[in-house]
N, C-alpha and C positions, 0 to 999 in steps of 0.2 A: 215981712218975708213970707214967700209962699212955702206950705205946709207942705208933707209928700204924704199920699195915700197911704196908708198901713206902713209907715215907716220904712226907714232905709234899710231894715233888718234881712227884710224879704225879699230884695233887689234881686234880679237874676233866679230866681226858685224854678218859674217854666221851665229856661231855656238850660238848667244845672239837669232839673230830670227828665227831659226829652233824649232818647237813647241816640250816644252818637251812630250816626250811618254812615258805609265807605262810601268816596264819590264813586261811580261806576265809570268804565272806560264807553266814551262813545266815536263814534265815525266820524271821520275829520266833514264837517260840510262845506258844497262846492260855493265858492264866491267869483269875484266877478263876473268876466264875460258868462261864464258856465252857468254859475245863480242865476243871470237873467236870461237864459236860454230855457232853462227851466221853469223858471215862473212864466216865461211864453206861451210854451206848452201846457201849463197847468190852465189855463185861462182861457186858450184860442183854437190848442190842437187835439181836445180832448175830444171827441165824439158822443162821450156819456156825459155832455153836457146840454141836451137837449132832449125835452117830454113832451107828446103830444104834438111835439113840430114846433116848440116855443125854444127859447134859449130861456138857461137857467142858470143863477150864479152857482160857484164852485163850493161854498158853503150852505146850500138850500138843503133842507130838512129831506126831500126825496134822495138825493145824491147820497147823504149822511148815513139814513136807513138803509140806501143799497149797499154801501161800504162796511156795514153794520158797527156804525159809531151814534148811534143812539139808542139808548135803554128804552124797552118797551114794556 
């Protein structure tokens, strides 16, 4: 019979003293037709998705910095 790590004693200790947190209310998001209207636009109609005259994807490290979602 397999053995349990530090016993059954201790089962559950993390997740008993991780403080509960309330879920927060968020913004209902758009689905269907609207969702892929959207991700159209994130992808094709963006303008700030081109440097030096090249196309760039939507997650590339200069886009990122501009948006200021990367720590420096």
């Amino acid at each position: 019979m397999a053995r349990a790590h530090g016993g059954l004693a201790n089962a559950g200790k993390v997740r008993k003293q991780t403080p509960k947190v309330t879920k927060q209310q968020k913004s209902r998001s758009v689905t269907g037709r609207a969702a892929l209207r959207a991700q159209y636009k994130k992808f094709f109609c963006s303008d700030q998705l081109m440097f030096n005259g090249k196309a760039i994807s939507p997650n590339s490290f200069i886009l990122r910095k501009k948006r200021g979602l990367v720590a420096e």
